[in-house]
N, C-alpha and C positions, 0 to 999 in steps of 0.2 A: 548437561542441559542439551547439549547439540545431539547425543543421540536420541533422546525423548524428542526432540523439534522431527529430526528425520523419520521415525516410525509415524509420526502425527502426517505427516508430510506422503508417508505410501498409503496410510490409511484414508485419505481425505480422495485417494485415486475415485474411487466410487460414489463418490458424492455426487449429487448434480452440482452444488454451487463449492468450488474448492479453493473457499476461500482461507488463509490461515493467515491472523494478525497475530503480530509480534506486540502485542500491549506491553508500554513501560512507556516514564517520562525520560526528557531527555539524559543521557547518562548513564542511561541504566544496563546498557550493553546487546539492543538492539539490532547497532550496525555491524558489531561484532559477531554479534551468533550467525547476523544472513551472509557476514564474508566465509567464515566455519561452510555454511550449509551451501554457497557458492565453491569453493575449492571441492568439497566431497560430491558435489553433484556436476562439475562443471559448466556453472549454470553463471552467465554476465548478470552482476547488478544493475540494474535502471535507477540512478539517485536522479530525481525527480527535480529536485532545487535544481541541481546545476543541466543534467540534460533536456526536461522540457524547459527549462528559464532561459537554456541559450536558443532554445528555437523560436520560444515567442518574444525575443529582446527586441529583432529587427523589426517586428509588425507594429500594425503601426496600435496605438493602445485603443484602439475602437474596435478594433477586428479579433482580441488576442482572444475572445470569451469565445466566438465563432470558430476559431482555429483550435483551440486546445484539446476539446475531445481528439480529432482526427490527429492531429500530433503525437497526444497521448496514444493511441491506435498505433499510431507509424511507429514510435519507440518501443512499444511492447512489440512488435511483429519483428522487429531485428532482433530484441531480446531474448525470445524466447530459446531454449536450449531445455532439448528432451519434455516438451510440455510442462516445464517448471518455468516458473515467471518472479522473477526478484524484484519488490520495489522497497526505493528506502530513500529516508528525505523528505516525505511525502507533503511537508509543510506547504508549499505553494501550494498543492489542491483547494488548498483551507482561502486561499485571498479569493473574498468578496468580490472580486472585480473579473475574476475568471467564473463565477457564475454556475459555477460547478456544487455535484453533491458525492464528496470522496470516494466514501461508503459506496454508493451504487455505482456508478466509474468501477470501482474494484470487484464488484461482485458480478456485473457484468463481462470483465474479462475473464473470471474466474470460471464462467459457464462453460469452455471449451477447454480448458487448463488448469495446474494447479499456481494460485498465486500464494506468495508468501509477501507480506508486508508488512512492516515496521509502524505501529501505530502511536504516535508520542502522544499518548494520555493515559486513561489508567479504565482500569476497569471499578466502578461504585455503584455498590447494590444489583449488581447484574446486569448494568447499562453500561455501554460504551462512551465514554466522555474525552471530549477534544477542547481543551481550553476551561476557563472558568465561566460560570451564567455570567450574563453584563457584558461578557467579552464580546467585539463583535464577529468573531469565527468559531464562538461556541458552537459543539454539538455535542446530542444526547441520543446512541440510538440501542436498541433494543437487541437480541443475540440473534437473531434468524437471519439466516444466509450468509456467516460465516462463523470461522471454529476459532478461538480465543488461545490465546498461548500468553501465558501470563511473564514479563521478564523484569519487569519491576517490581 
């Protein structure tokens, strides 16, 4: 699986949006393929829960929706190693209360880079789905402007 991830990974070089999601639910061996494609690319993970969670702990919870894009910015700009971008974790993006939209967040770092990301949901009928409908951090989005890697 890891060498199918890696040639997907040189081939997305020429893309304008280079984006590649790690689709699977939790479990399914997501964090393990990106630690894989981290050691052969020596590329640092950005796990998202725990590093952007301890930068916006301190703020105060009014300000954290207005800080997090540029946060997120600051962690990918240390991150990056050989224009490859690891994110995993990604579940915070999804809280309501940071005001964010994961998907384009990712796709717009993805425009100067290639990012690889861990998507905890699954791919149904050719959409991208995050959560159950009802849920309140459901999403539903469509394939354009990233490349799907299936691991659940």
């Amino acid at each position: 699986m890891i060498d199918g991830l890696e040639r997907l990974v040189d081939d997305i070089a020429r893309l304008n949006s280079k984006l590649v999601l790690l689709v699977g639910p939790p479990g399914s061996g997501k964090s393990k393929l990106l630690g894989q494609l981290s050691a052969r690319r020596n590329a640092p993970i950005v796990r998202l829960g725990e590093d952007l969670g301890r930068l916006l702990v301190p703020l105060p919870a009014s300000q954290r929706h207005l800080m997090a894009p540029d946060l997120l910015k600051e962690l990918a700009g240390e991150a990056v190693g050989r224009d490859l971008l690891l994110w995993d974790n990604i579940e915070l993006l999804f809280d309501r209360t940071l005001r964010l939209s994961p998907l384009d967040l990712m796709r717009r770092h993805s425009h100067g880079r290639r990012v690889v990301a861990a998507w905890p949901g699954e791919l149904r009928d050719g959409r991208l789905v995050y959560a159950v409908p009802g849920h309140p951090e459901h999403q539903n989005h469509g394939t354009e402007g990233w490349v799907p890697f299936n691991v659940g």
